[in-house]
C-alpha positions as CSV (number, residue, x, y, z in Angstrom):
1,X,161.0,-157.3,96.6
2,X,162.4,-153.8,96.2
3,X,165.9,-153.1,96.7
4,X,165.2,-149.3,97.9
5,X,165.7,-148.3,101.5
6,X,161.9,-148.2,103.6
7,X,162.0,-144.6,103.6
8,X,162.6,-144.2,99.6
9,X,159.7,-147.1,99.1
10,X,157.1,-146.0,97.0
11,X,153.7,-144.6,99.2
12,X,150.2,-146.4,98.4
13,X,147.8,-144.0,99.4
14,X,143.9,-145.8,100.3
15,X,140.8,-143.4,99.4
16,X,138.8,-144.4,102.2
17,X,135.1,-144.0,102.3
18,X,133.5,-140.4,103.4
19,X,133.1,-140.3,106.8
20,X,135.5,-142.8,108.2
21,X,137.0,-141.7,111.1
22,X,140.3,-143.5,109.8
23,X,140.6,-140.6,107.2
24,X,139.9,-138.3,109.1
25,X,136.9,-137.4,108.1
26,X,133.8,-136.6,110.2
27,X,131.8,-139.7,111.8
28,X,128.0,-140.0,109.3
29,X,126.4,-139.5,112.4
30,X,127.9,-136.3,113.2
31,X,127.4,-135.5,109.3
32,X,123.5,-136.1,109.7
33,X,123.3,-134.2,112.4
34,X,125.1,-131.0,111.0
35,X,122.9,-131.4,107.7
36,X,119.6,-131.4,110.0
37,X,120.5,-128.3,111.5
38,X,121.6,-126.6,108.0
39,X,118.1,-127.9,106.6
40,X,116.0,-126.6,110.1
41,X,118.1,-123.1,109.9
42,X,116.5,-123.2,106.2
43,X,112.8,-123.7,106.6
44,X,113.2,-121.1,109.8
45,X,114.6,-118.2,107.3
46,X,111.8,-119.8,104.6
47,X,109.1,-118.9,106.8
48,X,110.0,-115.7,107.6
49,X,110.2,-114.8,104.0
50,X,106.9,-115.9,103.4
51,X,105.5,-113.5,106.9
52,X,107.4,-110.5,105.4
53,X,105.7,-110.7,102.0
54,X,102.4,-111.5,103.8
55,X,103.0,-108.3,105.4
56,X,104.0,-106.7,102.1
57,X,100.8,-107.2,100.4
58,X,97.9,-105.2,99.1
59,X,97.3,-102.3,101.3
60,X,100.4,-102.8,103.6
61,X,102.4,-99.7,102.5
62,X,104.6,-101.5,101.3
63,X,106.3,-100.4,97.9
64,X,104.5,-101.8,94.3
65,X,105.8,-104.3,92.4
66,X,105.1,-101.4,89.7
67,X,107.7,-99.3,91.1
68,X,106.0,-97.0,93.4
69,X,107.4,-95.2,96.3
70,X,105.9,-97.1,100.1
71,X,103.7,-94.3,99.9
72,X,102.6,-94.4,96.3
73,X,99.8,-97.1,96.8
74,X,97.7,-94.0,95.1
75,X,99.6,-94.3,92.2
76,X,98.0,-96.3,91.0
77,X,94.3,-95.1,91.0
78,X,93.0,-96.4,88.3
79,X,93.7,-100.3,89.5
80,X,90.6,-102.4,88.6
81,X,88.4,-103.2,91.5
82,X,85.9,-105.9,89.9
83,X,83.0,-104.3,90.8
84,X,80.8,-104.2,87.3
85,X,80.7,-101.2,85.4
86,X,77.4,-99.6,85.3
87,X,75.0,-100.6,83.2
88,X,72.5,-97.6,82.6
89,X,73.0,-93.8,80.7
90,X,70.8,-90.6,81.1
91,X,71.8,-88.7,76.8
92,X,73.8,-90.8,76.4
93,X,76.2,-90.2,79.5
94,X,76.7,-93.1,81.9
95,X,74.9,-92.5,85.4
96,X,74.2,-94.9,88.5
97,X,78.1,-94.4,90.1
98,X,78.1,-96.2,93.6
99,X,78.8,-93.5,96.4
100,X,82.5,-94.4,96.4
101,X,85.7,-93.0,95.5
102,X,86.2,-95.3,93.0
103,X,82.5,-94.5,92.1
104,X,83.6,-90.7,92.6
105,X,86.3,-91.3,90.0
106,X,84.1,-93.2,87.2
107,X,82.1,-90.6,87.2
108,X,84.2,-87.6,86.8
109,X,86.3,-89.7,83.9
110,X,83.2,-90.0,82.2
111,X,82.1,-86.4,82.5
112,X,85.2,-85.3,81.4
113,X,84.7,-87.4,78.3
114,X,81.0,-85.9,77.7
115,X,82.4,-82.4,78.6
116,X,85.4,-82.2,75.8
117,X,83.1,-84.0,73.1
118,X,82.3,-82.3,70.1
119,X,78.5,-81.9,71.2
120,X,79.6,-79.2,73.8
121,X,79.6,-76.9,70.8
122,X,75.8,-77.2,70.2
123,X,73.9,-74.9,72.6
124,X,71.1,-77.5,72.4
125,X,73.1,-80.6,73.3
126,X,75.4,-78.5,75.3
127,X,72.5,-77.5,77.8
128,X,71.3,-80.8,77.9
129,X,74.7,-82.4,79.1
130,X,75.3,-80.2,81.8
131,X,71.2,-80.9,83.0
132,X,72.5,-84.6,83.0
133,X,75.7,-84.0,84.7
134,X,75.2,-80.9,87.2
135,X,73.9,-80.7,90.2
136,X,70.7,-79.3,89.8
137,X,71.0,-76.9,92.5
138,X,74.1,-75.1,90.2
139,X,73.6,-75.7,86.5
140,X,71.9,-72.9,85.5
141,X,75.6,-71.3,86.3
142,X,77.2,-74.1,84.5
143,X,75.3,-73.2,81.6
144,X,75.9,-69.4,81.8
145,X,79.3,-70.6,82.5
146,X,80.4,-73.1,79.6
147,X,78.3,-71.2,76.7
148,X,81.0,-68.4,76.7
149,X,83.9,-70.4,76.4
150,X,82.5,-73.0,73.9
151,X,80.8,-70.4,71.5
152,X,84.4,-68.6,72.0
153,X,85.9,-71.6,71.4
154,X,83.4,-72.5,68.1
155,X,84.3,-69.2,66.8
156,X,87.8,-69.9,66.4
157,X,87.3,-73.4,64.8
158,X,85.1,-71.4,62.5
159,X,81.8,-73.5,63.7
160,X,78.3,-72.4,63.0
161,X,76.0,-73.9,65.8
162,X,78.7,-77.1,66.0
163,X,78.5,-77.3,62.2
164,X,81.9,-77.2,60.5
165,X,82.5,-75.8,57.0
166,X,81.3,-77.4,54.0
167,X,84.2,-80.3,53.2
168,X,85.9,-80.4,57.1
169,X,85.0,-82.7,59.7
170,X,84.9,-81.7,63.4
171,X,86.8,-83.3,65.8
172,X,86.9,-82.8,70.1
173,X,87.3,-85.4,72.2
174,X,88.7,-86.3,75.5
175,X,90.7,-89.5,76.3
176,X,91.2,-90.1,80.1
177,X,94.9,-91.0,81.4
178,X,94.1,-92.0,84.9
179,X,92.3,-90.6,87.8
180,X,92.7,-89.6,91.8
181,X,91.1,-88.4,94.7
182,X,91.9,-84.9,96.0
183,X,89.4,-85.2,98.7
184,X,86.5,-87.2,99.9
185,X,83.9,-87.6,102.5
186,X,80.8,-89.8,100.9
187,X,78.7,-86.4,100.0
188,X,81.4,-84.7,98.4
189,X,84.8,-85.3,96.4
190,X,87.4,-83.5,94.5
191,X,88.7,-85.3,91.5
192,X,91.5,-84.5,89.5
193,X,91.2,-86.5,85.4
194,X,94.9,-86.3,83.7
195,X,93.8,-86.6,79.9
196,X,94.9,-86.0,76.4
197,X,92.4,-84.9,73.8
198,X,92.0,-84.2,70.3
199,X,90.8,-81.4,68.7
200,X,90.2,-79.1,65.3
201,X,89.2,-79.6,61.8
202,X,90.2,-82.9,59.6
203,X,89.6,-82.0,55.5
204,X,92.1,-81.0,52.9
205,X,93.6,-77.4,53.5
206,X,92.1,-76.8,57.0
207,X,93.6,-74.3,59.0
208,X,92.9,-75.5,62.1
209,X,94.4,-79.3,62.0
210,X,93.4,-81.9,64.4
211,X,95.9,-81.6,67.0
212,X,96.5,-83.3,70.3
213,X,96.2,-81.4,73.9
214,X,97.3,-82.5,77.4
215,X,95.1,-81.0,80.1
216,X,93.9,-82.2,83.8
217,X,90.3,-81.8,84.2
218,X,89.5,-81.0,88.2
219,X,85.3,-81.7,88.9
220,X,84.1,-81.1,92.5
221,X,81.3,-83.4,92.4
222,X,78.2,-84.1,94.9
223,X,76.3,-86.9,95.9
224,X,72.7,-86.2,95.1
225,X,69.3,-88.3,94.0
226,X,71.2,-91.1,94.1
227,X,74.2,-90.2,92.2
228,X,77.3,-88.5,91.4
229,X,76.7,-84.6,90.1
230,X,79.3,-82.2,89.0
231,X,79.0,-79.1,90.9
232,X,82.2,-76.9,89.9
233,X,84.8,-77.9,87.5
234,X,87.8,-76.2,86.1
235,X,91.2,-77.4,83.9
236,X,94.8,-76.8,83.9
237,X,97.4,-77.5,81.7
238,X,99.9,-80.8,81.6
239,X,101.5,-82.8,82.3
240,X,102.5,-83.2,79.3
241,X,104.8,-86.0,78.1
242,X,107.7,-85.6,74.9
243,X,105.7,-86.1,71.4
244,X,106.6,-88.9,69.7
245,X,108.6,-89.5,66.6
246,X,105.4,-91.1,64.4
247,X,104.3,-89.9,60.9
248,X,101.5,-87.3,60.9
249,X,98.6,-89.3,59.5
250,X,96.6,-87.2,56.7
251,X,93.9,-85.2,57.1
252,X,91.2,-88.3,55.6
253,X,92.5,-90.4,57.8
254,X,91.7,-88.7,61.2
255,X,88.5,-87.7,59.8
256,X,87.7,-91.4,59.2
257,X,88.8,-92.7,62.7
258,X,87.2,-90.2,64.2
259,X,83.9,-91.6,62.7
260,X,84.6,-95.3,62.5
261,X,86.4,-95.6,66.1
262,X,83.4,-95.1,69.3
263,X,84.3,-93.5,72.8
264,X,84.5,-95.8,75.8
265,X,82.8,-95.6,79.2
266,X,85.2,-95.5,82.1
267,X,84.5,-97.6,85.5
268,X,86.6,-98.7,88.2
């Protein structure tokens, strides 16, 4: 037995199981019933969650998981929609859009594309483009139109009929950023192509390199015979983004891209 007075003894202290009420701990019952409301307060704010991103979906306004403003679900136009591309060409030039915007916008990307290709320069092919692409009711001043500025445009490349000089290859053509609807009403739309293209001679000692060009193409277009027609079109500059720190590629290699790499139709 110790000698030590009580209040000197040493103190045993008993860890008690969690939840005894003799340590002062809360009662299990009460324990079960706190966690119940912790795990209902839980699935209450889960479900909310889940009705605000319902709400937050496609076509709700709400902002893109791209980084678009609330109002920016137009920026991005060129989304895919599933529907098929189309599967039939009139010279070459796809044709058979659907009389939608996004049928609107195929077919301005890919009259851009026929518009800055190299066969603009040829009067022939020229004319024959614009028949497929025009409305008929206004091509004969699309023709008038476009064989000013290409033969001015041929001139400075130093092109005879489209032909380059002996040794040079010819290069023009348009690659299509993205696309977007100015205005639409199922007969008519407005639609503005952002693009880069390429253009100028490739061959040892040209003077007129293959450079690049940013541009937006603008084609009012009209719904007639069954399709999408081009009845005014005009281009402005940019927007152009900083050039990029590569290594110009020689003047062979551009010319044999050019003729080993094919164009590509646009759909939505």
């Amino acid at each position: 037995m110790s000698s030590l007075p009580p209040d000197e003894q040493p103190q045993t202290r008993t860890r008690l199981p969690v939840g005894d009420p003799a340590a002062g701990g809360a009662p299990v019952h009460r324990r079960l019933r706190t966690l119940a409301v912790v795990l209902g307060v839980v699935v209450v704010l889960v479900v909310i969650v889940a009705v605000v991103n319902r709400g937050n979906g496609p076509g709700s306004g709400a902002t893109a998981a791209s980084g678009g403003s609330a109002d920016g679900a137009s920026s991005a136009p060129t989304a895919p929609t599933g529907t098929n591309p189309v599967s039939t060409t009139s010279n070459g030039i796809a044709t058979g859009f659907p009389q939608t915007e996004e049928g609107a916008q195929s077919a301005a990307a890919n009259y851009s594309v026929a518009l800055g290709s190299s066969d603009m320069y040829v009067t022939n092919t020229r004319h024959t483009i614009l028949s497929t692409i025009g409305d008929p009711a206004v091509t004969a001043g699309l023709q008038a139109q476009s064989d000013q500025a290409y033969e001015r445009q041929a001139k400075s490349f130093g092109l005879q009929n489209g032909l380059p000089p002996t040794g040079m290859t010819f290069v023009s053509r348009t690659i299509p950023v993205g696309t977007k609807v100015d205005s639409y009403d199922g007969g008519k739309a407005t639609v503005e192509i952002w693009a880069n293209s390429l253009g100028g001679l490739a061959g040892q000692g040209s003077t007129n390199p293959v450079t690049e060009y940013w541009f937006t193409d603008v084609l009012q277009l009209h719904w007639v015979n069954g399709d999408w027609k081009m009845s005014g079109y005009s281009q402005k500059d940019g927007p152009v983004p900083v050039t990029g720190s590569q290594t110009v590629s020689n003047p062979d290699s551009i010319a044999g891209a050019v003729n080993q790499f094919g164009g590509f139709r646009y759909a939505r």
